[in-house]
N, C-alpha and C positions, 0 to 999 in steps of 0.2 A: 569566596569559598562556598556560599549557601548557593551559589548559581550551577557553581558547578556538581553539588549533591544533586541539584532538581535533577538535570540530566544524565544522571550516569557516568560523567567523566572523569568521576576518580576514579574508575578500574579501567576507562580508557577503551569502554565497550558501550555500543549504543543501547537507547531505553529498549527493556524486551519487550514492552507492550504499546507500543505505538500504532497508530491506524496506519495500515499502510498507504491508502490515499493520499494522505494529509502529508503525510512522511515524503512519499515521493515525491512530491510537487515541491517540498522543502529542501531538501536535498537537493533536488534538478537546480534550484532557484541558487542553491550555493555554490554548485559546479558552475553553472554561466558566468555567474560572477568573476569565480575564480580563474574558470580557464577560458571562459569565452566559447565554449563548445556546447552546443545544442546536439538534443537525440534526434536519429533520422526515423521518423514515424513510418506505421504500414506494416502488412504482412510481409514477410521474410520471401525471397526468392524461393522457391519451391517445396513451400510447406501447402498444405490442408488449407480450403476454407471451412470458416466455421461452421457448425449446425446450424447457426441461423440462418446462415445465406439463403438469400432467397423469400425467407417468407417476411418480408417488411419490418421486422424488431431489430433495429439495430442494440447491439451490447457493447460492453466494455468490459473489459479482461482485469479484474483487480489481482497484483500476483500478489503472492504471500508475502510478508514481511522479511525474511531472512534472502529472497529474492529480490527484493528492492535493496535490502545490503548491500548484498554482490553485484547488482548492476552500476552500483556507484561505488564498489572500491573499500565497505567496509570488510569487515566480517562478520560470520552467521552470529545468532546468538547461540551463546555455551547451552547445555540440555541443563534444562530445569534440577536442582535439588529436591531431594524427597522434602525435605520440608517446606520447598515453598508450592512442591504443588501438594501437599498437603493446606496449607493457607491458600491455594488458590480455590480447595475444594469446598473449604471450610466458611470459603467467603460468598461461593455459591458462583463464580466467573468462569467456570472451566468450558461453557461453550463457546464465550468472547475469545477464549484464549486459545483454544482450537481452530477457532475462524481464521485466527492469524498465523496457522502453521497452512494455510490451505488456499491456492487461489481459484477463484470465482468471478462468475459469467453476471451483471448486472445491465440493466434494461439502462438504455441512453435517456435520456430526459431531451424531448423534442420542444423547442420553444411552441410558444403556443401563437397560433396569429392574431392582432391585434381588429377587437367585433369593433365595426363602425359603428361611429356613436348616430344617436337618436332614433336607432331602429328598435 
């Protein structure tokens, strides 16, 4: 019973403040399991390239949280109660919790090449 307090699942709704990152990659990691199904990566058939195109920054697309739901079959989270965004204001977190109604554009991290040694 205390395991399932941590995560939310006695109302049977997922956590509302999870990273979506982290989130995703856990989620995907339980669908493969489950069904054996992998996402097909890449820009869609006749959408837009990005703003970056072209000038050498590659990015990654973090979607919001209630979007990583529904790509895997949950659903959204319910709208906040006045009183808990009252405590989330009180606690001083309302830009963390904003971030994750919202998706955003972050810089790839390029591995770095390994300096020969003894120079």
């Amino acid at each position: 019973m205390g395991g399932e307090r941590r995560v939310g699942l006695e109302t049977q709704e997922p956590y509302r403040y999870a990273v979506p990152r982290t989130t995703a990659s856990k989620l995907a990691q339980v669908r493969v399991l489950a069904t054996g199904q992998r996402r097909r990566g890449g820009v869609a058939t006749g959408t837009r390239r990005p703003a970056s195109y072209g000038s050498g920054q590659c990015t990654r697309t973090l979607p919001a949280l209630d979007a990583v739901y529904t790509a895997e079959g949950l659903p959204a989270r319910p709208p906040r109660a006045p009183g808990e965004t009252r405590m989330l204001h009180a606690a001083g977190v309302t830009a963390f919790v904003a971030s994750l109604d919202t998706a955003h554009s972050i810089p790839r991290s390029r591995p770095t090449p390994p300096t020969p040694e003894g120079t």
